[in-house]
C-alpha positions as CSV (number, residue, x, y, z in Angstrom):
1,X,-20.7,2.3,30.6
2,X,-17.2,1.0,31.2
3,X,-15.1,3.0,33.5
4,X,-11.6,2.6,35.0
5,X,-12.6,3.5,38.7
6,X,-16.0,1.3,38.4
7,X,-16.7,-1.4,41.1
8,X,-17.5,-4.6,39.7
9,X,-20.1,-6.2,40.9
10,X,-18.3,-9.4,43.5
11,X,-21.2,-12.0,43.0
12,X,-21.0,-11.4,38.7
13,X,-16.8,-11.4,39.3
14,X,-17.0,-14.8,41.0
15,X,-19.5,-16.4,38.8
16,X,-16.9,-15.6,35.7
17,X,-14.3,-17.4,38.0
18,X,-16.5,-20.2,38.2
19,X,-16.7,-20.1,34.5
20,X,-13.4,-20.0,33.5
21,X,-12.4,-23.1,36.0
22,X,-15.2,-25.2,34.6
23,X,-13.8,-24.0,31.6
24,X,-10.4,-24.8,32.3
25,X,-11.4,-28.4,33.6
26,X,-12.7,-29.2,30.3
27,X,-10.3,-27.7,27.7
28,X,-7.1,-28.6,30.1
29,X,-8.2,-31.2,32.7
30,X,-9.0,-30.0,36.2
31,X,-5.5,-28.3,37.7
32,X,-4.7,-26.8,40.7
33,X,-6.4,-23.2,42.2
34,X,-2.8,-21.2,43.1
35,X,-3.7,-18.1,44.8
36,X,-1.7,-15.1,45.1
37,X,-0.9,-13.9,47.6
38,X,-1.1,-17.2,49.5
39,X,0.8,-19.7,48.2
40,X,3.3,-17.0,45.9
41,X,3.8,-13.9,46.7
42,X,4.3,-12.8,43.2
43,X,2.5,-13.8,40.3
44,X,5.4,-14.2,38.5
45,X,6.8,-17.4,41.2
46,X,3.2,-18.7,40.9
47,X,3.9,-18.5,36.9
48,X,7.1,-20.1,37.4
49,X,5.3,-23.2,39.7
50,X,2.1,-23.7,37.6
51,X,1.8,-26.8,35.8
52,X,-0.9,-26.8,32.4
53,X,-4.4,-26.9,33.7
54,X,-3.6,-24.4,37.0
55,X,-5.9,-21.2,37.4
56,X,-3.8,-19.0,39.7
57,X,-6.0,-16.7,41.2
58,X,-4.7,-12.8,42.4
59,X,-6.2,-11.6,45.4
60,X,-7.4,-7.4,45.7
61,X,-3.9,-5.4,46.2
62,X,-1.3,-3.5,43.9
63,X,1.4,-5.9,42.6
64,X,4.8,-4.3,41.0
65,X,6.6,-6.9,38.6
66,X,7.0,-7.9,34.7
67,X,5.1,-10.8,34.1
68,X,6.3,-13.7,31.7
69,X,4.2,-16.8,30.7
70,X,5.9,-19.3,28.7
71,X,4.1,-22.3,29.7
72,X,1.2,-23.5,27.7
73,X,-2.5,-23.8,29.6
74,X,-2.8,-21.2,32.5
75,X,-5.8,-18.7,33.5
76,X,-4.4,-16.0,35.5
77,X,-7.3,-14.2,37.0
78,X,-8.2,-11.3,40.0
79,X,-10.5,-12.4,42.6
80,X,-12.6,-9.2,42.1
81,X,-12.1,-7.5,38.9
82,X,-9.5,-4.6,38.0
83,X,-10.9,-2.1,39.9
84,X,-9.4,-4.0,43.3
85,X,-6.5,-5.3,41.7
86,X,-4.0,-3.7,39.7
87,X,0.1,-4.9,38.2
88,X,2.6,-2.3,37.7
89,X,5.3,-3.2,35.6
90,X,8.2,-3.0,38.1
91,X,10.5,-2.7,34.4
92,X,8.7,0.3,32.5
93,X,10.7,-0.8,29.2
94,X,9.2,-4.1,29.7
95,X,5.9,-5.4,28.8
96,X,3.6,-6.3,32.2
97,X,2.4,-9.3,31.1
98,X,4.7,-11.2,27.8
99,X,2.8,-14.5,26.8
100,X,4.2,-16.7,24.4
101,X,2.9,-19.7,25.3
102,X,-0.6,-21.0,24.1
103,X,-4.0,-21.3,25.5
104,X,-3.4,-18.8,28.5
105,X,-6.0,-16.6,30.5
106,X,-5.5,-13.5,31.6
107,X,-9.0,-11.5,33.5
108,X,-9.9,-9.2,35.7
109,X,-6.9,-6.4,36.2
110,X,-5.7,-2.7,36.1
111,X,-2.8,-3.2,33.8
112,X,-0.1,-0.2,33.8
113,X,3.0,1.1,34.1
114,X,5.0,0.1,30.7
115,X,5.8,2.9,29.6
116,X,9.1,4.1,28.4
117,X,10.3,3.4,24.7
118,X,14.0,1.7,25.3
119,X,15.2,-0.7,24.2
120,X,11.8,-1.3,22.2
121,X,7.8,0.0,23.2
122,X,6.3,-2.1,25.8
123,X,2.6,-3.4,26.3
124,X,0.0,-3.9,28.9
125,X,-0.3,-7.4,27.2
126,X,2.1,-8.7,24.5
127,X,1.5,-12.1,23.1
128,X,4.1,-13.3,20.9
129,X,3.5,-16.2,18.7
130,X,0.8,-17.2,21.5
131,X,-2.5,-18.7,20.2
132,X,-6.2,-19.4,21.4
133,X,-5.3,-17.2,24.1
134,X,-8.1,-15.4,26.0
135,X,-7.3,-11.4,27.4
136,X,-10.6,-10.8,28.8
137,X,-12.2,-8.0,31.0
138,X,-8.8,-5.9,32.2
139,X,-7.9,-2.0,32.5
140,X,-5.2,-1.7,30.3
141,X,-4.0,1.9,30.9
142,X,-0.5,4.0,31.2
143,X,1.2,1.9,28.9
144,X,3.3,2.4,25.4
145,X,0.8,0.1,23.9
146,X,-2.4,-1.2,25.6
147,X,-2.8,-4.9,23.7
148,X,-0.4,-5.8,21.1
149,X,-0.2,-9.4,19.1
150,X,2.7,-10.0,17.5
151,X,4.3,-13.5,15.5
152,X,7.8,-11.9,15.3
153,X,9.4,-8.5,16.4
154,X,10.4,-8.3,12.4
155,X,9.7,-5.2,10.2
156,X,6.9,-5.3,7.6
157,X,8.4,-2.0,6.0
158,X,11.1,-4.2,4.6
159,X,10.4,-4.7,1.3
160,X,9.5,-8.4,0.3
161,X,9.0,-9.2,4.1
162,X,7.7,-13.0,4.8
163,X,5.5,-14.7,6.8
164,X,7.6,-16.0,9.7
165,X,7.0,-20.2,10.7
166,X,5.5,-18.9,14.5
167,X,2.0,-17.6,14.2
168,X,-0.5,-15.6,16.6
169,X,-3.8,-16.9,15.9
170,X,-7.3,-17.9,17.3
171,X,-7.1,-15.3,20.4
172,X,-9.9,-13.6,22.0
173,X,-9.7,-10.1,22.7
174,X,-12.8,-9.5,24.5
175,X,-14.4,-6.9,26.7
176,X,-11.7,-4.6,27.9
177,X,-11.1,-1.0,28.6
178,X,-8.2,0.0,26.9
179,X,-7.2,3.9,27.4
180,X,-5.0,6.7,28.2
181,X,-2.0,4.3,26.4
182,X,1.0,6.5,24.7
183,X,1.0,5.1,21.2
184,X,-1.7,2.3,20.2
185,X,-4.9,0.5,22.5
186,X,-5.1,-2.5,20.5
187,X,-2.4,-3.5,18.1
188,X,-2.3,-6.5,15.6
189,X,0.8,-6.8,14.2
190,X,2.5,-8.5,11.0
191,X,0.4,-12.4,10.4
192,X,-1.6,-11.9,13.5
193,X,-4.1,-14.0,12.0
194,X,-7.8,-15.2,12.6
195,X,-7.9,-13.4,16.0
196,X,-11.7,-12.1,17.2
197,X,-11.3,-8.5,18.8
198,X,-14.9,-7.6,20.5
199,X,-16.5,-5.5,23.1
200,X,-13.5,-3.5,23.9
201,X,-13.5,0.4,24.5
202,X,-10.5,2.0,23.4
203,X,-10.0,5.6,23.9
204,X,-7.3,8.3,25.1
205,X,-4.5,6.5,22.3
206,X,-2.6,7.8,19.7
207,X,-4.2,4.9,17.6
208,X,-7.3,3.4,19.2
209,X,-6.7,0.0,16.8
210,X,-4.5,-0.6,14.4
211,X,-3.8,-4.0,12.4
212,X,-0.5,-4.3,10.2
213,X,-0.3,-6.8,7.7
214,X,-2.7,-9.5,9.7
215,X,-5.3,-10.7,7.7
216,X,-8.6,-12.5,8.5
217,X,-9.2,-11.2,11.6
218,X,-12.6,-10.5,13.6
219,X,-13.8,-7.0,15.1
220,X,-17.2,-7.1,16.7
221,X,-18.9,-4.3,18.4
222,X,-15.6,-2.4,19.4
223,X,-16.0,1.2,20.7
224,X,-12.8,3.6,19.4
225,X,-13.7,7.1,21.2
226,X,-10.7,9.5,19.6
227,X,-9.5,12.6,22.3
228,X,-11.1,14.8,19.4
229,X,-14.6,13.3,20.3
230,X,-14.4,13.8,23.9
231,X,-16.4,17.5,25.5
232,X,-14.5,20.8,24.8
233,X,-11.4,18.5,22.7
234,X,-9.3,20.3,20.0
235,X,-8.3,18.0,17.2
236,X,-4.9,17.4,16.8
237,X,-3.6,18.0,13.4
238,X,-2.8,15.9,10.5
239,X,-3.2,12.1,11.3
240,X,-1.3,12.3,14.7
241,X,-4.1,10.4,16.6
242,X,-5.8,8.0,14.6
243,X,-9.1,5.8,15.6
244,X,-8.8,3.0,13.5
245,X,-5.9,1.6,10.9
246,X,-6.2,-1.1,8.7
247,X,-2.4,-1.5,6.9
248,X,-1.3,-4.6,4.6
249,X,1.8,-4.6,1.8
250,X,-0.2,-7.6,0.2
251,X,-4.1,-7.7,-0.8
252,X,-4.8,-10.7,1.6
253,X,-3.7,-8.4,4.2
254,X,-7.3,-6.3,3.9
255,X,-9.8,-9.3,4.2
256,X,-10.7,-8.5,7.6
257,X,-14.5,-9.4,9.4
258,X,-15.6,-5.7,10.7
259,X,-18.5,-5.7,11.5
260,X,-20.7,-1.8,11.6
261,X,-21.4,-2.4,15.1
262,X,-17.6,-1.2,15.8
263,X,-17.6,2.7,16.0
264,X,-15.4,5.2,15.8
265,X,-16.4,8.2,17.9
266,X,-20.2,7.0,17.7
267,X,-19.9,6.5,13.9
268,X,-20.1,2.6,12.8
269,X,-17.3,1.5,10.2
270,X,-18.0,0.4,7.0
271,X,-15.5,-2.4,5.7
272,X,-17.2,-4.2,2.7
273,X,-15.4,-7.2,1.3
274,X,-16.4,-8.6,-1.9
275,X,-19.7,-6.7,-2.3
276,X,-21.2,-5.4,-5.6
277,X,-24.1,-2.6,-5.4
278,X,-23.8,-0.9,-2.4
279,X,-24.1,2.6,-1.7
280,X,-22.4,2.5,2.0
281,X,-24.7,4.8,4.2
282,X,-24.3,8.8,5.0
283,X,-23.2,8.2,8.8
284,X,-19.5,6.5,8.4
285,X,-16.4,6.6,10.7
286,X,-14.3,4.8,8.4
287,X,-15.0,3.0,5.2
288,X,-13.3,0.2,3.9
289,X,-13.8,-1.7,0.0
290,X,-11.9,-4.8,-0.1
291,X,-12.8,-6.5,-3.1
292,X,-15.8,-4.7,-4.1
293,X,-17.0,-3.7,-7.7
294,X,-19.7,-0.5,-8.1
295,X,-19.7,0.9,-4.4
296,X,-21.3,4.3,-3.6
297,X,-19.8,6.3,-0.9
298,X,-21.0,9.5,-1.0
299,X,-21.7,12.8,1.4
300,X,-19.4,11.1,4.4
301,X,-17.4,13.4,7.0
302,X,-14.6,11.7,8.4
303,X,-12.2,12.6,11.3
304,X,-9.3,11.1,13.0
305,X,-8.7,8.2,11.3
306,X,-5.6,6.8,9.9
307,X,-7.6,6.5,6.3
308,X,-11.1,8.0,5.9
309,X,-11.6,6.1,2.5
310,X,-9.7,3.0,1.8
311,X,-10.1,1.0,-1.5
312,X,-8.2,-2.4,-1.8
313,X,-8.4,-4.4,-5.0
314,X,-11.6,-2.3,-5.9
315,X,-13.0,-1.0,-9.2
316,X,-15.9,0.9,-10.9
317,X,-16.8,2.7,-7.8
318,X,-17.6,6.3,-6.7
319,X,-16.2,8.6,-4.0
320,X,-17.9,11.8,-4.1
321,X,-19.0,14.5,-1.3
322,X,-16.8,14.0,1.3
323,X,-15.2,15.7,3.9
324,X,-11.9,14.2,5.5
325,X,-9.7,15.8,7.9
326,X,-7.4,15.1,10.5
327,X,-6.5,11.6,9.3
328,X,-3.2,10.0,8.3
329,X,-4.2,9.8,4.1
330,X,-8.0,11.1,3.8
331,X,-8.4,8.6,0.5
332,X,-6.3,5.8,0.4
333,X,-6.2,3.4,-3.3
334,X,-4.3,0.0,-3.3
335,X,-4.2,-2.0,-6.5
336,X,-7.7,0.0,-7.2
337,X,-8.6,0.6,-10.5
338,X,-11.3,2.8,-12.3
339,X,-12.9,4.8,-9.5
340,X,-14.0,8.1,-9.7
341,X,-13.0,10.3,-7.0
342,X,-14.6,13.8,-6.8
343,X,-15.7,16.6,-5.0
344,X,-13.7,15.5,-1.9
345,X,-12.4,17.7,0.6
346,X,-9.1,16.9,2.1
347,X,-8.5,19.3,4.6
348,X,-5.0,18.9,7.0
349,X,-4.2,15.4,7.0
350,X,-0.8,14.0,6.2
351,X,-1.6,12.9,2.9
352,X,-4.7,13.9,0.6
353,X,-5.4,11.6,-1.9
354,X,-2.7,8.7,-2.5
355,X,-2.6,6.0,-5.1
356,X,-0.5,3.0,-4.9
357,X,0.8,0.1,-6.3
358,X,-1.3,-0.5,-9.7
359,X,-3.7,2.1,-9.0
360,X,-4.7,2.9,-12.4
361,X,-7.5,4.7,-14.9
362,X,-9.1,6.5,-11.9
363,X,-10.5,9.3,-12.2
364,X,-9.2,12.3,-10.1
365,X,-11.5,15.4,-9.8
366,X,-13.1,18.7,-8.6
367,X,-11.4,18.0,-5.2
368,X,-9.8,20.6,-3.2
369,X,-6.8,19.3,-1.5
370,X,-5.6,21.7,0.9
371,X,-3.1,22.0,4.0
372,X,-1.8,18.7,4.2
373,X,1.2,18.1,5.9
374,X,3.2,15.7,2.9
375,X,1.4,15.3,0.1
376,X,-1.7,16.6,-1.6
377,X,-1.9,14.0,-4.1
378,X,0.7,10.8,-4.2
379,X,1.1,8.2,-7.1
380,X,3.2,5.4,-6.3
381,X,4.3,2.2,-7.8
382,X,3.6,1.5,-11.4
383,X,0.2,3.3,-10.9
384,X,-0.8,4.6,-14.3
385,X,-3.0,6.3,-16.7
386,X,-5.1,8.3,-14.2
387,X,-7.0,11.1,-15.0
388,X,-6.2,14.1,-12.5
389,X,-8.4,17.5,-13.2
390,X,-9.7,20.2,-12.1
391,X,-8.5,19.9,-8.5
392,X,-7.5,23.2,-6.1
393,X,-3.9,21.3,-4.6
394,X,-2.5,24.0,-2.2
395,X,-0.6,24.5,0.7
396,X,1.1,21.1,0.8
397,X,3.8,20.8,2.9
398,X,5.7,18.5,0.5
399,X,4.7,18.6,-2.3
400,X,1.5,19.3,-4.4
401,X,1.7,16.1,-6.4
402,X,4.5,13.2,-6.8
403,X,4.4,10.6,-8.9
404,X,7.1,7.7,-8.0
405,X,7.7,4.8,-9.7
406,X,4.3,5.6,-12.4
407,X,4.1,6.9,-16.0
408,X,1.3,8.2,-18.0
409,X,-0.5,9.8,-16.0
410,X,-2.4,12.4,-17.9
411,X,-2.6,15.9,-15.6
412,X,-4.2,18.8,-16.1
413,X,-6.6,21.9,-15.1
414,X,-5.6,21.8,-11.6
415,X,-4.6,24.5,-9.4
416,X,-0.9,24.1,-7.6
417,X,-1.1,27.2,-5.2
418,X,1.4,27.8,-2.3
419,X,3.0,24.2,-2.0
420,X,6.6,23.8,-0.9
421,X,6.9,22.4,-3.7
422,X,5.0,21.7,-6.5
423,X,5.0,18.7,-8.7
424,X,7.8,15.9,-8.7
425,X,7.5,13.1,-10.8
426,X,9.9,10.2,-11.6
427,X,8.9,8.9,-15.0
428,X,7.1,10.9,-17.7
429,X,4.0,11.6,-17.4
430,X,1.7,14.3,-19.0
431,X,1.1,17.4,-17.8
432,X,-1.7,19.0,-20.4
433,X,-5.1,17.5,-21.5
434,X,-5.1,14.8,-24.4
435,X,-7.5,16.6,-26.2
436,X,-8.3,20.4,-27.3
437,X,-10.7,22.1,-25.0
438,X,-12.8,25.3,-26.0
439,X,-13.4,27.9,-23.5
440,X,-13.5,31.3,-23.4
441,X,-11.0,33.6,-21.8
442,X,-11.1,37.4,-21.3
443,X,-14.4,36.7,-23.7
444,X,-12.9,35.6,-26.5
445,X,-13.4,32.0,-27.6
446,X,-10.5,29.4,-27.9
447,X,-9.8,25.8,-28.2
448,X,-6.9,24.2,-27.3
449,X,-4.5,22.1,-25.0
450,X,-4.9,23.1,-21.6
451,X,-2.2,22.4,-19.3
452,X,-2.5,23.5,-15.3
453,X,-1.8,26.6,-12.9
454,X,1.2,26.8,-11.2
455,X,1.7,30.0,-9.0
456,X,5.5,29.7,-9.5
457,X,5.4,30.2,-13.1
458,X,7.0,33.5,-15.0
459,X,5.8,32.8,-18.5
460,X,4.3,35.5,-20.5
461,X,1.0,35.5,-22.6
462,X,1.9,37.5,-25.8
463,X,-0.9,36.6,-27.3
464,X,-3.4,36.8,-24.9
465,X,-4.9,33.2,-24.6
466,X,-4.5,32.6,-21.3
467,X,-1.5,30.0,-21.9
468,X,1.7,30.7,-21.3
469,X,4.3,30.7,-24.2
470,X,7.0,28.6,-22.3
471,X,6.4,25.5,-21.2
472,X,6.3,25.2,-17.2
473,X,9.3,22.6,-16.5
474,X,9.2,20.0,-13.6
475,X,12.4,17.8,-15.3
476,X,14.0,17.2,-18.6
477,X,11.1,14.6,-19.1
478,X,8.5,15.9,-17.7
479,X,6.9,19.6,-18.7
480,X,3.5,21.0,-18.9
481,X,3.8,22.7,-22.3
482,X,0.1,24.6,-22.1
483,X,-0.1,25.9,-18.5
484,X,-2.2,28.8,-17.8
485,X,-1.4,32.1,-17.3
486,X,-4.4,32.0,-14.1
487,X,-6.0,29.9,-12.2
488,X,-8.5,27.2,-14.0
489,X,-11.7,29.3,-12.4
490,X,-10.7,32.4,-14.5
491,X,-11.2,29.9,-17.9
492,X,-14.9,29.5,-19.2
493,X,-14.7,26.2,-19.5
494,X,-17.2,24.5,-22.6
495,X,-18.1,20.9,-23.6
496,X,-16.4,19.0,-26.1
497,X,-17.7,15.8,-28.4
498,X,-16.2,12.7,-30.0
499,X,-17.4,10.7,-32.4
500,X,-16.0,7.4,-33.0
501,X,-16.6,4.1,-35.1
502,X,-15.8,0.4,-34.3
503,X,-13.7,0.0,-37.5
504,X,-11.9,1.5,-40.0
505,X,-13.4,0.3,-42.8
506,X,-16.9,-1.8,-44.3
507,X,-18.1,-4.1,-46.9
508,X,-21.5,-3.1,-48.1
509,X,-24.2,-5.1,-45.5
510,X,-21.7,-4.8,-42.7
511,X,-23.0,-3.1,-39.8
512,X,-21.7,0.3,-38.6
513,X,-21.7,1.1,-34.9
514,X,-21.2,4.8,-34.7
515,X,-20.3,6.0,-31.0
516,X,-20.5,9.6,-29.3
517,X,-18.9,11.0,-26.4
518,X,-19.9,14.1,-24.8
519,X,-18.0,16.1,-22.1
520,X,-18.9,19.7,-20.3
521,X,-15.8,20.5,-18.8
522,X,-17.8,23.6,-17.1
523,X,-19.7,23.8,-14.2
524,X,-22.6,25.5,-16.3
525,X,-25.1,23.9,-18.2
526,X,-25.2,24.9,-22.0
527,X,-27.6,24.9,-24.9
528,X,-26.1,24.3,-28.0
529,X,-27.3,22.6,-31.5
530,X,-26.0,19.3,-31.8
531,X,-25.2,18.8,-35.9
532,X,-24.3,15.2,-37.3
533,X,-23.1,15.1,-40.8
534,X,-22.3,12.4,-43.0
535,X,-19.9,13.1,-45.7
536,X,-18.0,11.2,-48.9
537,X,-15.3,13.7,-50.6
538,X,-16.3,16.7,-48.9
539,X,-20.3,16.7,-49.9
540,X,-22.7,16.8,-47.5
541,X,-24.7,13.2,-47.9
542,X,-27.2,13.4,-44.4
543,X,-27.1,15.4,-42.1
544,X,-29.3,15.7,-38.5
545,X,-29.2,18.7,-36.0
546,X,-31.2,19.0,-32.5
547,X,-31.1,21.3,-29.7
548,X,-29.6,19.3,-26.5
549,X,-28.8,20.4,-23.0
550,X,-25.8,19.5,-21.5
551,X,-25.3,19.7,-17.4
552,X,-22.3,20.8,-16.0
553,X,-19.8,18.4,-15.4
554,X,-21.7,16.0,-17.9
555,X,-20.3,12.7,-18.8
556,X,-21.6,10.8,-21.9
557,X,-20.6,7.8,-24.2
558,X,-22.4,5.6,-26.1
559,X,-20.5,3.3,-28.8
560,X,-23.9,2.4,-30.2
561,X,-25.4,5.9,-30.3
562,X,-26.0,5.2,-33.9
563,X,-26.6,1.5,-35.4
564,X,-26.5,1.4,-39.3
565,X,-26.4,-1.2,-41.6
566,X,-25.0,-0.3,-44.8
567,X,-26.7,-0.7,-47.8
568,X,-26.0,-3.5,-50.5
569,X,-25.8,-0.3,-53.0
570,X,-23.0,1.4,-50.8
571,X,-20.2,3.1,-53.7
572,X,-16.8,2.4,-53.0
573,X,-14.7,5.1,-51.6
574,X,-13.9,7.0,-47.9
575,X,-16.3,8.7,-46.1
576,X,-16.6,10.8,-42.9
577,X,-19.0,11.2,-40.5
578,X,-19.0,15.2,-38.3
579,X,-20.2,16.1,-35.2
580,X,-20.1,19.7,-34.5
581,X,-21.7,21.6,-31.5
582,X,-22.9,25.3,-32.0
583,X,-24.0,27.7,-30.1
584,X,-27.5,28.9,-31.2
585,X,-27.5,32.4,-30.4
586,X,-24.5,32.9,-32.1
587,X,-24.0,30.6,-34.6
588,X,-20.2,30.0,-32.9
589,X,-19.1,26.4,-34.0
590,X,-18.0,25.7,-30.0
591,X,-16.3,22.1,-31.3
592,X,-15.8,19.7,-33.9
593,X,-15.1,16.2,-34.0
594,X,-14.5,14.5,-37.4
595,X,-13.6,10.4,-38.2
596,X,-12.6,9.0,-41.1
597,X,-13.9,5.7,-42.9
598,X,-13.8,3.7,-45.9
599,X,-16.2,1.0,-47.7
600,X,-14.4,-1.7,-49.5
């Protein structure tokens, strides 16, 4: 176990000396051994005198000063490891040690003191457009940031931000106990690229590690322990303290090398790049799909981090069964397309569920979003034609949903129930479902559009249907002309079918692919008579009928549900095939579905 007051053991502290000098001496040619106190009294004069190829060497003893290195090939090291030898930043606006030279050392210390935000937030370590340097086996405590890489003190929030000419690559971040830092224990910032992050433990940080914009990076067999993890903790709300962040404003940004032997407060992360097939096991921290096609993440609960589910670039997969709170955006999509998110609780994080920049045809449902702090749901940035159902969005502090930037986005069914506000959307969108929908309300059986509840609504109900007679109105393009009169649980909600061909019309000997899609919007499993007719000016020709069961929730299609080829003999003339469902007992026709088609 790694501790801040731990003794190191002397014998194993000057055996890694040895190593890094032999090290030195081949990399850099053999330089001189500069000890501190000895020769310098400060570490910073020894700095200043080193030539490429020196090891300075700091004896046991508290040292107050800033430290900057701009001279390539130095190892800075303690004679006996950080528990006898600590640097206190004499400026605490300043970083302790500021590298931007490359191939530089830096072992073996207590690291502290940079601390106050002004002019700009200091580190323990900064390197600055340094490269292949090595930060190895330090204390890095009471600082703004504990370890922060960095090619450029530039923005990436700036829209259409660049990749400056310096870099920050190839360094080695290796076996270090970051903790008790104000704001972030490890920090990769914009194009810190290629860098290798491993054995560290990170805890007592508002972020435990966070990488901006830096892509193609390595984390092995980090340790994040969150305040919220540690014996008799409270968790503080909505994202404030985060475990692990990955960020980018471009896809390449995401392909990162994390490997499940990092943890986040004993929980391994999952970040799959590129994989097809996987369901991602029960016992996540984080997850992470970069690239991935047909991913199963399922029955997860996920604290503290800055996104519990991120998808980047990823398609046909499933979210389903989880419980997020406490993060910064519980399920975070980024140019992901046809996913299925459902029965996800988001419970007091900042955002719920957010989908951004070309996010589109996902599926949105049965989730309750609940107490977050901005948004329950957010579409951003041309995301469009998602599907957004049946979801409980309350107590947002923003707003329920907001669409920016994104259009046709079909919405409907949901609950919007003591928001601050609740709905805002920028472009039109579509606030009812795109097809009827039986159900049964105050037990009397209707079918038509359903729009959503919104507990702000004054509408009355002459008729008794459960929708309202006025349309609810968000802005002059944008109003939910069906929305109900109560919530969507107070609505017996009953399947629907479809029944669709691949073409309008046929030549006799042409094959006919007839397809069927089923739907039970309800949570209730039904038994109803499934009748097929096919017709040709209102007669009856065939005709098939069977008794099917139909789960709640149910999904079907099948384009080929039928295959028929027609018949040499075929007359001239338009046709039309039926499918109706009815409900036995009864003999209530529940839904019909008719399409139209000719033979030539």
């Amino acid at each position: 176990m790694k501790g801040g007051g731990q003794m190191r053991n002397k014998r194993g502290v000057r055996v890694f000396i040895i190593v890094v000098v032999l090290c030195s001496a081949v990399l850099c040619g053999a330089g001189r051994v500069i000890y501190v106190p000895d020769n310098y009294a400060k570490i910073q004069w020894a700095v200043d005198n080193a030539s490429a190829g020196d090891i300075i060497i700091v004896r046991d003893g508290t040292f107050v000063e800033n430290i900057k290195i701009q001279k390539d090939n130095l190892t800075i090291c303690s004679e006996n490891g950080p528990a006898n030898c600590t640097i206190i930043a004499a400026n605490k606006s300043y970083h302790v040690f500021e590298v931007t030279a490359d191939y530089i050392n830096i072992s073996g210390f207590t690291i502290t003191g940079a601390i106050y935000p002004d002019p700009f937030y200091p580190a323990g370590v900064y390197l600055l457009g340094a490269n292949y340097c090595n930060i190895s086996n330090n204390n890095v405590t009471g600082n703004w940031d504990g370890i922060e890489l960095e090619t450029t003190p530039a923005s990436p929030y700036v829209p259409n931000f660049t990749k400056p000419n310096n870099t920050c690559t190839n360094n080695l971040i290796k076996d270090n106990y970051v903790f008790s830092n104000m704001e972030t224990g490890i920090e990769l910032d914009p194009f810190s690229e290629n860098n290798t992050v491993v054995g560290n433990l990170i805890s007592g940080t508002k972020g435990l590690i966070a990488i901006h914009c830096s892509p193609n990076n390595t984390l092995i067999n980090n340790t994040c322990i969150n305040s919220t993890a540690l014996p008799n903790a409270t968790p503080v709300l909505h994202g404030e303290n985060y475990t692990f962040l990955v960020f980018g404003e471009d896809l390449t940004h995401y392909i990162q090398y994390i490997y499940p032997n990092n943890t986040v407060d004993g929980k391994p992360i999952y970040y799959l790049v590129g994989k097809r097939g996987v369901r991602v096991p029960r016992d996540a921290g984080f997850v992470g799909l970069v690239s991935c096609e047909n991913i199963d993440v399922r029955g997860q609960i996920i604290m503290s981090t800055a996104e519990g589910v991120l998808l980047a670039n990823t398609s046909t997969s499933t979210v389903n069964s989880i419980n997020c709170s406490y993060t910064y955006t519980a399920i975070y999509l980024y140019y992901s397309s046809e996913n299925e998110i459902s029965e996800v609780n988001t419970e007091k994080n900042a955002y719920g569920i957010v989908l951004y920049n070309s996010s589109s045809y996902n599926e949105i449902h049965h989730n309750d979003i609940k107490l977050n702090t901005r948004y329950g749901i957010l579409i951003r940035n041309l995301s469009t034609n998602n599907f957004i159902y049946l979801n409980n969005i309350t107590s947002a502090g923003w707003y329920g949903i907001s669409l920016n930037k994104s259009e046709d986005n079909i919405i409907f069914l949901n609950n919007f129930i003591n928001n601050s506000c609740n709905a805002r959307s920028m472009k039109r969108n579509i606030w009812n479902s795109s097809e009827l929908i039986p159900y049964r309300y105050n037990g009397t059986l209707y079918c038509n559009y359903l729009g959503n509840y919104w507990d702000d609504y004054n509408g009355s109900d002459a008729d008794g249907d459960g929708i309202g007679d006025n349309p609810y109105v968000i802005n002059g393009d944008n109003k939910d002309f069906y929305p109900l009169i109560k919530p969507f649980t107070e609505y017996e909600l009953l399947p629907t079918i479809t029944i669709f061909l691949d073409n309008e019309s046929y030549a006799p000997g042409d094959v006919m692919n007839v397809g069927l899609r089923l739907r039970n919007w309800g949570d209730i499993s039904r038994h109803l008579m499934l009748k097929i007719c096919l017709e040709m000016n209102g007669s009856v020709l065939r005709s098939a009928e069977r008794l099917i069961s139909i789960p709640g929730r149910f999904k079907y299609e099948n384009p080929n549900f039928l295959t028929i080829i027609l018949p040499s003999e075929i007359p001239s003339g338009e046709y039309t095939w039926r499918a109706v469902l009815i409900d036995p007992l009864t003999g209530e026709k529940i839904y019909e579905s008719t399409v139209a088609w000719r033979v030539i």
